[in-house]
N, C-alpha and C positions, 0 to 999 in steps of 0.2 A: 504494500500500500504506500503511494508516494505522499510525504510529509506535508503537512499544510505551514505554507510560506508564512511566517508568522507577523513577517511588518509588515505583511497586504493588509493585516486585520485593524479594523477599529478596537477601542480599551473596550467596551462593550460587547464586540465579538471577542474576543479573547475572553475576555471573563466566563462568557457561556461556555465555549470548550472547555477550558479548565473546569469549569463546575459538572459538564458531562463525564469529565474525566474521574467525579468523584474528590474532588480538591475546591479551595475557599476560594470563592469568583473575586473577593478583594485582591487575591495576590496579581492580577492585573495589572492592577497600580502599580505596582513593584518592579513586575518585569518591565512594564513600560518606560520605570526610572531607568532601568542596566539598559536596556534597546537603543532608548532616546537623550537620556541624561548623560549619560557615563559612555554609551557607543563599544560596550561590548560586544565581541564577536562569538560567544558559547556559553552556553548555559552553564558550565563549569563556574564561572566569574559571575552568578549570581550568587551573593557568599550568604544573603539573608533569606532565601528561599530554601526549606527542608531537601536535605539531598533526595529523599524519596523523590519528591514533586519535581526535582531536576532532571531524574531518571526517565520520568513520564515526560516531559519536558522535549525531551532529547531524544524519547522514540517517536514520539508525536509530531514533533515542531522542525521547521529548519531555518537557522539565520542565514543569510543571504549577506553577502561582500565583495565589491567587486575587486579584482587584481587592477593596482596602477602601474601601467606598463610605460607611459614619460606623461613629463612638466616641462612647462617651457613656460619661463618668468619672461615677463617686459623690461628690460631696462630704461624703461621710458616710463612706464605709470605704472609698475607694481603690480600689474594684471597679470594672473599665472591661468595658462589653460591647462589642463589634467585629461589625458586620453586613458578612458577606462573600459576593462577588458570584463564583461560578463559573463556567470556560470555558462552560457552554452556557447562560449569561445564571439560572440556580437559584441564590435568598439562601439562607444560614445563619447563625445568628448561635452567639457562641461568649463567654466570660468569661474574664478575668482575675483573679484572687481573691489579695491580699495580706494575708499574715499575719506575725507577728512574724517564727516559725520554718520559714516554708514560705510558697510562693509556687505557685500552682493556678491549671489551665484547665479549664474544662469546656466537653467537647466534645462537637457532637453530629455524630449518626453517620447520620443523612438526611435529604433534605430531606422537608418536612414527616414527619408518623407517622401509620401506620394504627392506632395502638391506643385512641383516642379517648375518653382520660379526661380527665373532665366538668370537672377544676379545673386543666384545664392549657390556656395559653392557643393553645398551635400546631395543638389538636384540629379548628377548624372552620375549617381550611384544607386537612383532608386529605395524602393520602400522595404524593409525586409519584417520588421515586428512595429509593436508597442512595446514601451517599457511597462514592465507592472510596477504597481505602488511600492512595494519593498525598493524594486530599482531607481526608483527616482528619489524616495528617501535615500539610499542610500550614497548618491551624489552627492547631497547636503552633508551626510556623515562622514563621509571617507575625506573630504576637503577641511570641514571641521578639526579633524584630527590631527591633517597636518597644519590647518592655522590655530592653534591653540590660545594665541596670543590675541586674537582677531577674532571677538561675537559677529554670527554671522546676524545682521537685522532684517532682509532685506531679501526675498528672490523674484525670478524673471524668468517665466517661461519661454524663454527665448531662445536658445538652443538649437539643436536638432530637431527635426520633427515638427508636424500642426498640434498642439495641443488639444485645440476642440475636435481634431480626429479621433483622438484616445483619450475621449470624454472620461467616462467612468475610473477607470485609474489615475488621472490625475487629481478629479477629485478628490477619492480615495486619500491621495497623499498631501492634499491642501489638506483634509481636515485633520490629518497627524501632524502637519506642520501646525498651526492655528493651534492644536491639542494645547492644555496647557500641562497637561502632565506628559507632554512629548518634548515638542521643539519650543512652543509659547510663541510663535512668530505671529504678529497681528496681521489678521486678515488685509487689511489697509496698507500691508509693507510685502504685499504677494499682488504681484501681476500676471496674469493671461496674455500673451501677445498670439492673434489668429491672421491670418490673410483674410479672413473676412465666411468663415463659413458660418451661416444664418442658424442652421438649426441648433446649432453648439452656443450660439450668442441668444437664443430663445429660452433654451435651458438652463445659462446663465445665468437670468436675470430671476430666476426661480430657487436659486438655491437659497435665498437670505442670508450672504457672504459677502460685506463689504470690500471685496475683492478690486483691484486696478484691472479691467479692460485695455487692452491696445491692439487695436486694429493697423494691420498696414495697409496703406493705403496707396503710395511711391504713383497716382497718376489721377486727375478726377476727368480724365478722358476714357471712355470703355475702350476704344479701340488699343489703344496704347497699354491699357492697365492689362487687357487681357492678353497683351504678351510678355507685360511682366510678370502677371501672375493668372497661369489659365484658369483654373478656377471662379475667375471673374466672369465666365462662359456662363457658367452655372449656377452663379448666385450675382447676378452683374447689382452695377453700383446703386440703380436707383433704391432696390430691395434690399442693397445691405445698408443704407442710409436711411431706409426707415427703420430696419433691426434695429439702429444703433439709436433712435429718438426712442422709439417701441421701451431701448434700456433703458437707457437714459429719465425717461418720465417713470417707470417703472422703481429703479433701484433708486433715485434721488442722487446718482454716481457721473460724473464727466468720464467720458471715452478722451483717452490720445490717440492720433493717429498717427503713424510713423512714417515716414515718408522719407527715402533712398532718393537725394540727387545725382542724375547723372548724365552726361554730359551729350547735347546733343538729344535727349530723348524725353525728359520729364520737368527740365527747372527753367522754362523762359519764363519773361514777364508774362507772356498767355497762359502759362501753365497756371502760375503763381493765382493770376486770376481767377481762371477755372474752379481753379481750388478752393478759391474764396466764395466764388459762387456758393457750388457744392457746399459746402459747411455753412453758409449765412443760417442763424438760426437752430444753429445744434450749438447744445453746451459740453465744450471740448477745448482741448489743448492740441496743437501741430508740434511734434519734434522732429526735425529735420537734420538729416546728417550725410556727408560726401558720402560716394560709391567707394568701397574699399575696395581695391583691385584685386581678382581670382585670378588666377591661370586659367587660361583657355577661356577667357570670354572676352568679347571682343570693346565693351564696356570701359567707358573714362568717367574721372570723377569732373566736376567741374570746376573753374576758377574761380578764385576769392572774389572778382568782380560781378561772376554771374551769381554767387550764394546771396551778393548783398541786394541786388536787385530784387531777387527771387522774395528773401527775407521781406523788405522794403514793401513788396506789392502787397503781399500778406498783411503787412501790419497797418498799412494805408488802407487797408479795405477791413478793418475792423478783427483782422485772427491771430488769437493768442498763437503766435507761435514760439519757438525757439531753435535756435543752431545748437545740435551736440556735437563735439569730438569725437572719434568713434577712440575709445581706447583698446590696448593691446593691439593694434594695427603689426606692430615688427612682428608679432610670434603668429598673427593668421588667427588670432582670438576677436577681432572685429565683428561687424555686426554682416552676416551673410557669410561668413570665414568659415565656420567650423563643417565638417565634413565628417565619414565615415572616415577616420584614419589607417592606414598599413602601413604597417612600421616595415 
């Protein structure tokens, strides 16, 4: 009989197994400290849990951790990305992002992704799984342990993978992150970033999770957007621009939309407008950031004269925007960078 994955589980499912098991459903709590507090890897190293219930424990249960096979630090902003190797031999890689006031992982949520936008570099390696909840905890874990020094406050489904593809497991591991007898991470300091898939953004606004939405949105032209992002085929802009009112009036929450300048394709002053258009009337924030350059794509980022233009039209026409740096750019940890790695 194969073991049930034990950090897929909520403290409430865990407590009923153990109680099927014939043992106190409060010892939940306890294991949940070694899992999530303390970030043990065997039931052995639960020193306050009866060896019996360890034994049961350990035929029952199985911890999950992935092997880190490299890191590659930024000498530039302290951004380290971690390529990690999971139990059925599938990479993913994952970041670290240090800031003054906050300290950010961004994680991804499959291995490779089906939604195969043109300026991301994990596109033409195709879709292979989901991660399940244990593995996307466990990115938060495994990084934790080696920043010791550095509380993580802060994650970003931004990564590998669509999130609102692998709906159900990532929520799964928002509400152990959020747990306060897990991770404690406030709902409000966890963002979703999607290309724009509707049904996952309906389901959203359903869950009663102060959660950060971001939408990318990198074109408020259909033609253009949907070759940056095919998907736009299939949920095109005007229906994911009412999704996003639909939330928005809904959760009482602002959407950001992220937006990839790149040169020649998406950042004129027409653009800029369009853009303006499209968003008059939705309550949102625009962050906007250069194209980071992939190999093999044929893509440029723009000039500091055309950003400020771009910038400029936005903000004359009434949109909160902002310009980000994309950090980690030297290690390929940037925003569209990360990929299925082979060492």
């Amino acid at each position: 009989m194969d073991k049930i994955d034990i950090k897929s589980l909520s403290e409430k499912e865990l407590g009923q197994k153990i109680k099927d098991e014939g043992q106190e459903a409060y010892r939940a709590k306890q294991i949940f400290r070694w899992l999530y507090k303390v970030g043990v890897k065997s039931f052995e190293e639960m020193l306050d849990i009866p060896l019996e219930m360890r034994h049961i424990l350990k035929k029952k249960f199985h911890i999950t951790h992935p092997a880190t096979l490299d890191s590659k630090a930024s000498l530039i902003d302290g951004t380290t990305k971690y390529l990690f190797k999971l139990e059925d031999g599938a990479t993913i890689e994952s970041v670290f992002l240090p800031e003054k006031n906050r300290n950010t992982i961004c994680l991804s949520s499959q291995v490779g992704c089906k939604m195969n936008c043109s300026f991301c570099a994990s596109a033409p390696f195709g879709f292979v799984r989901n991660l399940r909840p244990s593995e996307i905890v466990d990115e938060v874990l495994a990084i934790r342990s080696k920043k010791p020094d550095c509380p993580i406050t802060n994650l970003v489904f931004m990564g590998i993978g669509e999130p609102l593809d692998n709906y159900d497991n990532v929520m799964r591991a928002i509400r152990l992150f959020n747990d306060k007898d897990a991770f404690n991470i406030g709902a409000r300091r966890i963002t979703i970033s999607t290309c724009g898939l509707i049904p996952g953004i309906k389901k959203l606004m359903d869950e009663n999770l102060q959660l950060e939405l971001s939408v990318s949105l990198h074109s408020a032209d259909e033609g253009v957007r949907s070759e940056l992002i095919p998907v736009n085929k299939r949920y095109p802009l005007r229906d994911l621009m009412q999704a996003c009112r639909d939330y928005i009036k809904k959760t009482g929450r602002i959407i950001t939309f992220e937006y990839i300048m790149i040169k020649g394709v998406n950042c004129s002053a027409e653009d800029a407008f369009k853009l303006s258009k499209l968003l008059k009337g939705i309550k949102c924030k625009v962050n906007t950031i250069a194209y980071n350059q992939i190999k093999a794509r044929g893509y440029e980022a723009p000039g500091a004269g055309d950003i400020r233009i771009f910038m400029n039209t936005l903000k004359n026409n009434g949109i909160n925007a902002i310009s980000r740096k994309s950090k980690g750019e030297d290690i390929d940890a940037g925003c569209g960078q990360l990929r299925i790695s082979r060492l």
